[in-house]
MISEGU-215664 format. One record per atom (N, C-alpha, C): x, y, z; residue in three letters. Coordinates in steps of 0.1 Angstrom, whole numbers, plus 5000, padded with zeros to 4 digits. Layout:
// MISEGU-215664
XYZALA...
//
This chain:
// MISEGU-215664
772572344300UNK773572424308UNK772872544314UNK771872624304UNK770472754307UNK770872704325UNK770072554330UNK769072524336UNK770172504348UNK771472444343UNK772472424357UNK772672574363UNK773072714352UNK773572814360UNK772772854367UNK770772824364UNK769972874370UNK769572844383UNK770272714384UNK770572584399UNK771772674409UNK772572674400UNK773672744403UNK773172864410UNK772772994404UNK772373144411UNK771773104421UNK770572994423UNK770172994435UNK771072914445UNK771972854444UNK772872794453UNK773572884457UNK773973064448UNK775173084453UNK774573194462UNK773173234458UNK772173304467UNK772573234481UNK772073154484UNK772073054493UNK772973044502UNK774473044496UNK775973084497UNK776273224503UNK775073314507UNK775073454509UNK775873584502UNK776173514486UNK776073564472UNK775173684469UNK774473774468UNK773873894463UNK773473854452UNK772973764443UNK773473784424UNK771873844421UNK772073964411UNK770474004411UNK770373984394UNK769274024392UNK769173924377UNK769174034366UNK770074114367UNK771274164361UNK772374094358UNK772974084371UNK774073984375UNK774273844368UNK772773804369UNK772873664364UNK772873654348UNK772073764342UNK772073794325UNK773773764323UNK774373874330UNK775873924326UNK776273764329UNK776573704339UNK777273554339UNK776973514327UNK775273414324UNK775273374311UNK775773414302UNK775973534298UNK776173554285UNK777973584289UNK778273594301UNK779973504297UNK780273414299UNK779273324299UNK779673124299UNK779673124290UNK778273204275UNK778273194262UNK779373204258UNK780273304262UNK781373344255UNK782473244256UNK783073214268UNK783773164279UNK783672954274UNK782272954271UNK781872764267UNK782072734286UNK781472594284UNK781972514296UNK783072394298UNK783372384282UNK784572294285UNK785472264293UNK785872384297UNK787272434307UNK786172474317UNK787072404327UNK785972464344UNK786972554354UNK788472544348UNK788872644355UNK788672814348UNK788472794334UNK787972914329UNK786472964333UNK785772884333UNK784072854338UNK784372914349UNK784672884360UNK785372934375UNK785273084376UNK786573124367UNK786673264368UNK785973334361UNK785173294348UNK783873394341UNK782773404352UNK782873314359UNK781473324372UNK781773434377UNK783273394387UNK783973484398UNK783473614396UNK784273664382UNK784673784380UNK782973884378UNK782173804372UNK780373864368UNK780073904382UNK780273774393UNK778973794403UNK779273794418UNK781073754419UNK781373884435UNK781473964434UNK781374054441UNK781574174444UNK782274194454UNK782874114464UNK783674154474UNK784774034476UNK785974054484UNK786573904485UNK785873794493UNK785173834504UNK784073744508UNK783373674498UNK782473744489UNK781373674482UNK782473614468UNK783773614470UNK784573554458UNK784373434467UNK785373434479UNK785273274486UNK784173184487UNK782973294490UNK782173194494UNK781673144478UNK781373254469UNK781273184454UNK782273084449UNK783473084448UNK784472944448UNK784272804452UNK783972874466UNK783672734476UNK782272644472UNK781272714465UNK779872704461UNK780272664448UNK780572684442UNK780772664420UNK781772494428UNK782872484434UNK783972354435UNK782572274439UNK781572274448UNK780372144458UNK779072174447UNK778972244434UNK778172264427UNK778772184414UNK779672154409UNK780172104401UNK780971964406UNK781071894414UNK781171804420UNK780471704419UNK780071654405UNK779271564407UNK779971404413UNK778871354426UNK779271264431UNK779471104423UNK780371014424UNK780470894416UNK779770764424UNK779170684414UNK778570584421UNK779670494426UNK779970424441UNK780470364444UNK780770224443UNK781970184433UNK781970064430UNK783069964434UNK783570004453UNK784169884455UNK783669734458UNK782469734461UNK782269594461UNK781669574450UNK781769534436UNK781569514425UNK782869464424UNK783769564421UNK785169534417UNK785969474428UNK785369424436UNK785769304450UNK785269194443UNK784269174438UNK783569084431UNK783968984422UNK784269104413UNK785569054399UNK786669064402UNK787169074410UNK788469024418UNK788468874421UNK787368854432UNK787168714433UNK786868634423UNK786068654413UNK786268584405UNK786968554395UNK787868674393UNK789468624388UNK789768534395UNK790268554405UNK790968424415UNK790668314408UNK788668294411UNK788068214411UNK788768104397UNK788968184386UNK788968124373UNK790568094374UNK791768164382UNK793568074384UNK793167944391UNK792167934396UNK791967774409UNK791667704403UNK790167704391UNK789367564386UNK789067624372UNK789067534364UNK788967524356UNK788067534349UNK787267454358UNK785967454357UNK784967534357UNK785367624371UNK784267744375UNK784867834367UNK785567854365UNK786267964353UNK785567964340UNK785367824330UNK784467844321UNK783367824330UNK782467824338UNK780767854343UNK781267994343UNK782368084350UNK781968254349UNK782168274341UNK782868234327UNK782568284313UNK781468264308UNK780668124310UNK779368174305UNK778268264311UNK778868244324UNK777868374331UNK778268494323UNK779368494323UNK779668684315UNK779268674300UNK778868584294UNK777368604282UNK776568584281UNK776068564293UNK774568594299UNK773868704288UNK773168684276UNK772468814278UNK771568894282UNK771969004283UNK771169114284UNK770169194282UNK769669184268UNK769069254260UNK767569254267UNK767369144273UNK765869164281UNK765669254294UNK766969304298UNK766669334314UNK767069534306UNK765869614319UNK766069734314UNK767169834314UNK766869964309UNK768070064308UNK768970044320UNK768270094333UNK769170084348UNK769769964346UNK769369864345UNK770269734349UNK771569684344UNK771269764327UNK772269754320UNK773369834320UNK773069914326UNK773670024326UNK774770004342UNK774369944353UNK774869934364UNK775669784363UNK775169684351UNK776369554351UNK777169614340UNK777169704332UNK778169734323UNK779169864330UNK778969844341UNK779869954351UNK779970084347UNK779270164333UNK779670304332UNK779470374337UNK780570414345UNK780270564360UNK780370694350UNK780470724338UNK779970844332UNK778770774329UNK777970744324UNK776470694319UNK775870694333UNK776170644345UNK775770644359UNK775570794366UNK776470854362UNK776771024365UNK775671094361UNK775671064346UNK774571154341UNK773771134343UNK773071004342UNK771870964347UNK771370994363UNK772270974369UNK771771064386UNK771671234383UNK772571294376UNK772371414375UNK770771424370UNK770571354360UNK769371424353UNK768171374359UNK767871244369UNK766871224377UNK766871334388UNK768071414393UNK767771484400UNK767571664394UNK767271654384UNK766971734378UNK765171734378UNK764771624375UNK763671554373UNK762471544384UNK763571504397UNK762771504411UNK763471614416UNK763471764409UNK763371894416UNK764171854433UNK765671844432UNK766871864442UNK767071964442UNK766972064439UNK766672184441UNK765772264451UNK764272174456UNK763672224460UNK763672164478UNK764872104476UNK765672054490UNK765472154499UNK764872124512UNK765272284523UNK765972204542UNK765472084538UNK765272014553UNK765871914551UNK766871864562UNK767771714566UNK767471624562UNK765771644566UNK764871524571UNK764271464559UNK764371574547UNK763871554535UNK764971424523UNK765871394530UNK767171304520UNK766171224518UNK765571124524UNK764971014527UNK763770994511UNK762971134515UNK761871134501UNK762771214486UNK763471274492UNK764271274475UNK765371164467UNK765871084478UNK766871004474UNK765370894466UNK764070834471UNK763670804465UNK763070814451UNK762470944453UNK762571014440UNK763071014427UNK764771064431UNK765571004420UNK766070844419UNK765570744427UNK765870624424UNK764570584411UNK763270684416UNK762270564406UNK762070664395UNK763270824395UNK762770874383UNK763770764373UNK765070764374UNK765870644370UNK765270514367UNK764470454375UNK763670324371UNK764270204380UNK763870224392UNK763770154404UNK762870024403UNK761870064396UNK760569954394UNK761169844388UNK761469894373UNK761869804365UNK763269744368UNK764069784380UNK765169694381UNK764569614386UNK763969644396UNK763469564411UNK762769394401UNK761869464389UNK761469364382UNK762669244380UNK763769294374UNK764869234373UNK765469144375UNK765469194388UNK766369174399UNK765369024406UNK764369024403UNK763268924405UNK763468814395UNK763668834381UNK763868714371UNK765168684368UNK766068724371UNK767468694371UNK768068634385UNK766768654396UNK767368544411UNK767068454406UNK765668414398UNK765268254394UNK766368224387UNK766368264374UNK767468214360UNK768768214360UNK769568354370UNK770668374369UNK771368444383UNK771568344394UNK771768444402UNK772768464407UNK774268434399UNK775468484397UNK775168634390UNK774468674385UNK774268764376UNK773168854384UNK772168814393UNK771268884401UNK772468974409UNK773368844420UNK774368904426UNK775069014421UNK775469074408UNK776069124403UNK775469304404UNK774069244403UNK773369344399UNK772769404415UNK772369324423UNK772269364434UNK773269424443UNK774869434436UNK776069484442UNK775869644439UNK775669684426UNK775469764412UNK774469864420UNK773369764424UNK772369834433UNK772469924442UNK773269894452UNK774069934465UNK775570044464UNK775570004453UNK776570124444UNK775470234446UNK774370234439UNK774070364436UNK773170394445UNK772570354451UNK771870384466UNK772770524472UNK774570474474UNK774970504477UNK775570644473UNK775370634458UNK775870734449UNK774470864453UNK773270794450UNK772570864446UNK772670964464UNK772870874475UNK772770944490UNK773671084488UNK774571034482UNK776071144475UNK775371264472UNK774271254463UNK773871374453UNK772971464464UNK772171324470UNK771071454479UNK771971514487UNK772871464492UNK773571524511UNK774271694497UNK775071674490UNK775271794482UNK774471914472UNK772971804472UNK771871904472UNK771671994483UNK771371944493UNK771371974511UNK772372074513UNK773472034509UNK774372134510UNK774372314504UNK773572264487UNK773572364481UNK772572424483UNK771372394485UNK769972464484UNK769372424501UNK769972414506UNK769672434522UNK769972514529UNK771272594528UNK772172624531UNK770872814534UNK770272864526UNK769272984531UNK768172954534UNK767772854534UNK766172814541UNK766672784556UNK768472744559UNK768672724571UNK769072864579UNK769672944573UNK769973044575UNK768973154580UNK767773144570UNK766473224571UNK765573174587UNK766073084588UNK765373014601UNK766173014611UNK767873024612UNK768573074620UNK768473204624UNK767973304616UNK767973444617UNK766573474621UNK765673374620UNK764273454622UNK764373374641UNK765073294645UNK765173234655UNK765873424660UNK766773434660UNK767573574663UNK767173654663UNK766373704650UNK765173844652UNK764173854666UNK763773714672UNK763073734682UNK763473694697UNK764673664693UNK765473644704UNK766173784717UNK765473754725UNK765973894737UNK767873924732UNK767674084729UNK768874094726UNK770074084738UNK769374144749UNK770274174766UNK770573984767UNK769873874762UNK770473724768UNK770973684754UNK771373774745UNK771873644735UNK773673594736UNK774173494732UNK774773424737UNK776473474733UNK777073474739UNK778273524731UNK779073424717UNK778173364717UNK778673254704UNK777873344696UNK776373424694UNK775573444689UNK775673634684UNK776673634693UNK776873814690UNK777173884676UNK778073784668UNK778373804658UNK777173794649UNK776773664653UNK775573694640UNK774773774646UNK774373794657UNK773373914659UNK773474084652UNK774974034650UNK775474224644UNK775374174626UNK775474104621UNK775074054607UNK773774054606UNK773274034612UNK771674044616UNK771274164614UNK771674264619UNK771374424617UNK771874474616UNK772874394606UNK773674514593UNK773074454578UNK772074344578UNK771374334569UNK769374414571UNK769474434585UNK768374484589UNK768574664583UNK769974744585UNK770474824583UNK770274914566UNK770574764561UNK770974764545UNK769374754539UNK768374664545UNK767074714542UNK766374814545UNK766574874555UNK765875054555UNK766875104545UNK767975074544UNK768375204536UNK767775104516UNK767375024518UNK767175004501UNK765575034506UNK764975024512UNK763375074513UNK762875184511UNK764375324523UNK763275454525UNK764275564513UNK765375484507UNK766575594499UNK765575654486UNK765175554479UNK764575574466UNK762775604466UNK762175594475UNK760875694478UNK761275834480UNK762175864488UNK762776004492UNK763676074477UNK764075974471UNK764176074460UNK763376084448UNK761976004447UNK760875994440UNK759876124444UNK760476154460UNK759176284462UNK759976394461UNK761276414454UNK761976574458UNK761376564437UNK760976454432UNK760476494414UNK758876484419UNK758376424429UNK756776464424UNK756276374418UNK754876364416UNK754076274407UNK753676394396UNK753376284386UNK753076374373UNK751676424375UNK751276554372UNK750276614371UNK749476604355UNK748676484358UNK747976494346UNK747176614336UNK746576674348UNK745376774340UNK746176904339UNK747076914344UNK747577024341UNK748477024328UNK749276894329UNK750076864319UNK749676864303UNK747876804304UNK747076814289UNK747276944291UNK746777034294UNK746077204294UNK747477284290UNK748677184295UNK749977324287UNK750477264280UNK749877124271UNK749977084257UNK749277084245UNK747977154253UNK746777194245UNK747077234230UNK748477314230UNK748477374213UNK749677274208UNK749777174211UNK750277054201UNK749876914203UNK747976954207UNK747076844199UNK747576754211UNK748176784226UNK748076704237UNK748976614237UNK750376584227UNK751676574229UNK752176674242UNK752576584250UNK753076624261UNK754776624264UNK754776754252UNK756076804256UNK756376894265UNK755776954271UNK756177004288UNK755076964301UNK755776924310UNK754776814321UNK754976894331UNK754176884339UNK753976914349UNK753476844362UNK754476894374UNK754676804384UNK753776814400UNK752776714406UNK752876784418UNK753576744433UNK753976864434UNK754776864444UNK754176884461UNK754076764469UNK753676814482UNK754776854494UNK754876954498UNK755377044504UNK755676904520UNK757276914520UNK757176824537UNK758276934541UNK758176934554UNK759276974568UNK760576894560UNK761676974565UNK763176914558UNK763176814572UNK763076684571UNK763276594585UNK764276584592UNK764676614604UNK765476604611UNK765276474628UNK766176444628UNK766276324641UNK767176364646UNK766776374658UNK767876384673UNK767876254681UNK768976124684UNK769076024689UNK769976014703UNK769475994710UNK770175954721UNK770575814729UNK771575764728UNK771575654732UNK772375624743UNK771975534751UNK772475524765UNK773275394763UNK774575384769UNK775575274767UNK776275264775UNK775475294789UNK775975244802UNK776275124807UNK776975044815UNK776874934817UNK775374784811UNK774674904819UNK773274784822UNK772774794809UNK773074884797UNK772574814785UNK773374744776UNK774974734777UNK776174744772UNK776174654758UNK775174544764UNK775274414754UNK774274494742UNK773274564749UNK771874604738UNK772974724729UNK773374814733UNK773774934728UNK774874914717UNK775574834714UNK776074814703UNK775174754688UNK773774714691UNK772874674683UNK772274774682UNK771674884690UNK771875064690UNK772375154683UNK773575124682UNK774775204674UNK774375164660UNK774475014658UNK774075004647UNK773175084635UNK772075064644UNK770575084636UNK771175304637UNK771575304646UNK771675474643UNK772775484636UNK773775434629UNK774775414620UNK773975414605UNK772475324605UNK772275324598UNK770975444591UNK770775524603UNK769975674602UNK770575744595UNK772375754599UNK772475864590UNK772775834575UNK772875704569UNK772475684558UNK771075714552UNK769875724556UNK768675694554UNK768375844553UNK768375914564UNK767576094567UNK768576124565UNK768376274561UNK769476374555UNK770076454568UNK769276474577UNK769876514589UNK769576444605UNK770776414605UNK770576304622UNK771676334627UNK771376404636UNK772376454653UNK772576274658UNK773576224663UNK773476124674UNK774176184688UNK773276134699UNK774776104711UNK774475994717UNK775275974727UNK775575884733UNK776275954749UNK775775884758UNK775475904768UNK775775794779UNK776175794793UNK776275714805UNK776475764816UNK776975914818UNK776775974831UNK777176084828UNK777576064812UNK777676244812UNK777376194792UNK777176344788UNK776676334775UNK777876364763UNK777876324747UNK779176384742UNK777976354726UNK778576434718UNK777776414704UNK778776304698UNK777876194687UNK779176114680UNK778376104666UNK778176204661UNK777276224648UNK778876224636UNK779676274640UNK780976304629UNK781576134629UNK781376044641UNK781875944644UNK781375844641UNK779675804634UNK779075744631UNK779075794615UNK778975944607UNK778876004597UNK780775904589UNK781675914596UNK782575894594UNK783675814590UNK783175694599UNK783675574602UNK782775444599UNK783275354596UNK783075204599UNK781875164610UNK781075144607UNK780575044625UNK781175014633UNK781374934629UNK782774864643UNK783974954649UNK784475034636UNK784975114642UNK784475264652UNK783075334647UNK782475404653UNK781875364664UNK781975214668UNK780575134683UNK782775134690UNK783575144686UNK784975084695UNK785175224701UNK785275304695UNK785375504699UNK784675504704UNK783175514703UNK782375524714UNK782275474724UNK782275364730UNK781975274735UNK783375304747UNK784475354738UNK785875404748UNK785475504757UNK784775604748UNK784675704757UNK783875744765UNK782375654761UNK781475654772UNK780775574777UNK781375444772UNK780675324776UNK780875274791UNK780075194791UNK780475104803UNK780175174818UNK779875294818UNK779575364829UNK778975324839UNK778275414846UNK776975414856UNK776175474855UNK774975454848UNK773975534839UNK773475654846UNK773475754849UNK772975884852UNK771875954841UNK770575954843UNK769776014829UNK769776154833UNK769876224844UNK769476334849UNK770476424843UNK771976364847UNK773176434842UNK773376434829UNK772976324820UNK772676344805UNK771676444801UNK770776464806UNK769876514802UNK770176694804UNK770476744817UNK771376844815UNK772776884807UNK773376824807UNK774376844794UNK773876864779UNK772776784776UNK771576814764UNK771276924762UNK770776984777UNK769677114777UNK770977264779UNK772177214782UNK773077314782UNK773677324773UNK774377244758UNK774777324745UNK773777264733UNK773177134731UNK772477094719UNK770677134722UNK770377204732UNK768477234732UNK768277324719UNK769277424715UNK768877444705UNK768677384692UNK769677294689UNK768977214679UNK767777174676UNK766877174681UNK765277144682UNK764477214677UNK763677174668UNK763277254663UNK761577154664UNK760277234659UNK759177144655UNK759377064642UNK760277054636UNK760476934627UNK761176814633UNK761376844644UNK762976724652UNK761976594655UNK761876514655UNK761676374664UNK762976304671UNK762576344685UNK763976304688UNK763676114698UNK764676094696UNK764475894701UNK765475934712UNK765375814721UNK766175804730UNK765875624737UNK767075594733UNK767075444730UNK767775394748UNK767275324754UNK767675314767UNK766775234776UNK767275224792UNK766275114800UNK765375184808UNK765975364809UNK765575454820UNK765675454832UNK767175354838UNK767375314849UNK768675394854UNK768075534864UNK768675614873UNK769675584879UNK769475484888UNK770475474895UNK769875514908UNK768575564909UNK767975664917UNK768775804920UNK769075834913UNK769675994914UNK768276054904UNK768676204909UNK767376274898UNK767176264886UNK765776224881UNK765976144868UNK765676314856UNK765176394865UNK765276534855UNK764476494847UNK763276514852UNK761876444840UNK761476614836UNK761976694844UNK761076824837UNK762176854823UNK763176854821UNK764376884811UNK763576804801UNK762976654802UNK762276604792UNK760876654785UNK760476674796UNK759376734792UNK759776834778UNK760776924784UNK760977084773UNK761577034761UNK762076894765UNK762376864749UNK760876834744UNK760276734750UNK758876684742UNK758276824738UNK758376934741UNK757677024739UNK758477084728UNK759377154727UNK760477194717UNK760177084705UNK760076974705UNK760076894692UNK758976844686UNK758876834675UNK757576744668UNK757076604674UNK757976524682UNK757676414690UNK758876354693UNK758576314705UNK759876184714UNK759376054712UNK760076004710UNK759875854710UNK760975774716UNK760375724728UNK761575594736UNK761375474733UNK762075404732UNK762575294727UNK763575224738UNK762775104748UNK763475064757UNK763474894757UNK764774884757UNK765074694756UNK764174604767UNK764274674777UNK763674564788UNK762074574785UNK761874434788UNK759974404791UNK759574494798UNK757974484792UNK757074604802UNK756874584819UNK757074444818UNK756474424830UNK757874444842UNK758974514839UNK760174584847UNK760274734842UNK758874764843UNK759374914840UNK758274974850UNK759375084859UNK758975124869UNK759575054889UNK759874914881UNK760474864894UNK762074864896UNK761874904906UNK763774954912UNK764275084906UNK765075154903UNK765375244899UNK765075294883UNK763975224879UNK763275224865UNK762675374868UNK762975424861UNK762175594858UNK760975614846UNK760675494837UNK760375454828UNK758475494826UNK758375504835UNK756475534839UNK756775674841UNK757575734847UNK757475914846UNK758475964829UNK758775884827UNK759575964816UNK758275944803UNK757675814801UNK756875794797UNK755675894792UNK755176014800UNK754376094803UNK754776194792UNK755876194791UNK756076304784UNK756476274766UNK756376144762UNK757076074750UNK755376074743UNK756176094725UNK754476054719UNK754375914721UNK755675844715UNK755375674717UNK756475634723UNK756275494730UNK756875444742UNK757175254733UNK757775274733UNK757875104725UNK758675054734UNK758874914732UNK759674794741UNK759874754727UNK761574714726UNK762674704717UNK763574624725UNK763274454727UNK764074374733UNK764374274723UNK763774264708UNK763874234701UNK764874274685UNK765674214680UNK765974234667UNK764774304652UNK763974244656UNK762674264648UNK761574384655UNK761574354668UNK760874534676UNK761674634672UNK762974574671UNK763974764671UNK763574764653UNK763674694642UNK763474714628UNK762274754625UNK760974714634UNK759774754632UNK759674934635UNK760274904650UNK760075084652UNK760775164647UNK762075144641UNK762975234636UNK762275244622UNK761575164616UNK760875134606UNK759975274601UNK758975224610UNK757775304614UNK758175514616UNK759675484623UNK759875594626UNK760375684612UNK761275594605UNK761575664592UNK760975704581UNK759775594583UNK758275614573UNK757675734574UNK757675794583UNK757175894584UNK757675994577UNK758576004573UNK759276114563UNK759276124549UNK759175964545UNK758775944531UNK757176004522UNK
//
């Protein structure tokens, strides 16, 4: 049972389950308690260990019902078989004792499988598929294409050879009794197709996933599909949830310091270098601050909610981050992202300044008239956008005095290089004044540079 729950955690992984191996200690040890006899009690000792949310209950439910499901070998045409030959034996008299001597045919020569598939036990059939697929590693299932070489697998870990042998001496000697076994056969072909497609189900289900999402991470965010928007925003709210489990716990590793060895022997010197008072060293950083600006004017409208995101997920990560948000005129939404929900904070926003007619020039003075002070030489400030004017004045000197006022600008623009600068692109003069210039049309460009950009403070 160890080996099923261990089948299990990776299935429910798979299931988009969380279970960390913590998680999984605590389960085991309340199946220990709990037994497996009862599977509606089994059910809920899982439930209650290893969701954590109503989501990860259903999807764990739905995963433990197609994990414990073991499939049954199919035996209507067998029992079509011996139907007809009931008949067979109310008609003649005759053929009735021949199928009684066929049915003491023995056995004792033909192997485990064979016996096992004319004496019909669909529990002895059950287990035995379970445990060849145990055997030919069903578990390590990831691809469609793969049923084909595991279904065989578990046929010759069971002993495919030795029926086949069988099935060869009993056409010559007995082949009322071959027929039987050749039905038996097709039973479990069938059974065993049962177990892979619910392998497939269980342990495919994140190798498909991981490959749906790595298709998405590189996928242009401005063309993705509106079937695809949703997962695109699950996409970087798990992108989200990894900066914040990467840069939280270095940042509070450096406010303790690394241990100062040589100092720490020298002020335990008078108790023989028991190190009962330690000493730490501490390197001195700037308190980090980020200033974001994000444009959510029409022409980026689709990108800017994948925007919101990742700066939703700043002010989790740095201890201080200003946001605005901007399209022809500017407004701060730092209390509105600090405060709210995502979805709820990209719907407020998005009300009050979305959808515009991008003006950078007019953003950029409303900046320089109440938040320039904010700036300080610790600030990196981003400004996430396409740089497309409108051709009105793009106010590249206002930029400049931020690049100058702050430790560094960094833009971050969705469209490809090779549209920057043509038509109302401002993107080559704004450029001039930025330390780095990235192209972020990607899921995986915006994670790398937001990446890059937060690393710096750890």
């Amino acid at each position: 049972m160890r080996e099923n729950l261990h089948r299990f955690f990776r299935a429910a992984r798979g299931a988009g389950v969380r279970v960390s191996p913590a998680e999984s200690i605590d389960a085991m040890r309340a199946v220990a308690q709990v037994g497996v006899s009862d599977r509606a009690i089994l059910r809920d000792a899982l439930l209650l260990t290893l969701a954590k949310s109503q989501d990860e209950k259903l999807a764990l439910g739905d995963c433990f019902d197609l994990f414990f499901s073991q499939p049954e070998p199919r035996q209507e045409q067998a029992e079509a078989d011996s139907e007809d030959a009931a008949q067979g034996t109310d008609q003649s008299p005759s053929s009735g004792a021949a199928s009684e001597a066929a049915g003491r045919e023995p056995t004792e020569g033909l192997g485990p499988l064979a016996q096992m598939l004319l004496s019909q036990d669909r529990n002895a059939i059950a287990a035995a598929i379970a445990s060849a697929a145990g055997a030919a590693s069903l578990s390590d299932i990831r691809y469609s294409t793969q049923r084909g070489i595991f279904s065989s697998r578990i046929l010759d870990a069971m002993g495919l050879q030795r029926l086949r042998d069988d099935l060869d001496a009993l056409t010559a000697t007995n082949p009322s009794l071959a027929e039987r076994l050749r039905a038996g056969l097709d039973a479990l072909r069938e059974a065993v197709r049962d177990t892979v497609s619910q392998g497939l189900a269980l342990y495919a289900r994140e190798e498909a996933e991981n490959l749906r999402n790595d298709i998405l991470r590189n996928a242009p965010l401005a063309r993705i599909e509106r079937r695809q928007v949703e997962e695109m925003r699950a996409l970087i709210r798990k992108i989200a949830r990894r900066l914040r489990e990467r840069f939280s716990k270095p940042r509070k590793r450096q406010r303790r310091g690394h241990l100062d060895v040589r100092r720490t022997l020298r002020r335990n010197a008078a108790w023989g270098g028991v190190p009962f008072l330690t000493a730490w060293k501490r390197k001195h950083r700037d308190r980090p601050k980020i200033v974001a600006l994000c444009d959510v004017s029409g022409s980026v409208a689709q990108v800017s909610d994948f925007f919101l995101l990742l700066i939703h997920s700043l002010h989790e990560v740095v201890d201080d981050v200003r946001s605005f948000a901007f399209s022809s005129h500017l407004i701060e939404v730092s209390d509105i992202l600090e405060t709210k929900s995502p979805e709820d904070a990209m719907q407020e926003i998005m009300s009050k300044v979305g959808f515009g007619s991008s003006d950078y020039g007019s953003a950029l003075v409303d900046f320089e008239k109440e938040f320039m002070s904010t700036l300080t030489p610790q600030t990196t400030v981003i400004v996430l956008g396409d740089a497309r004017s409108n051709n009105l004045d793009p106010r590249a000197d206002i930029l400049r005095r931020i690049s100058e006022r702050s430790k560094r600008l960094v833009w971050l623009n969705p469209e490809g290089r090779l549209a920057w600068g043509f038509g109302d692109s401002e993107m080559p003069r704004y450029a001039t004044f930025c330390s780095v210039v990235r192209q972020c049309a990607t899921a995986q460009q915006l994670e790398r540079a937001v990446s890059d950009i937060v690393a710096t403070y750890q």
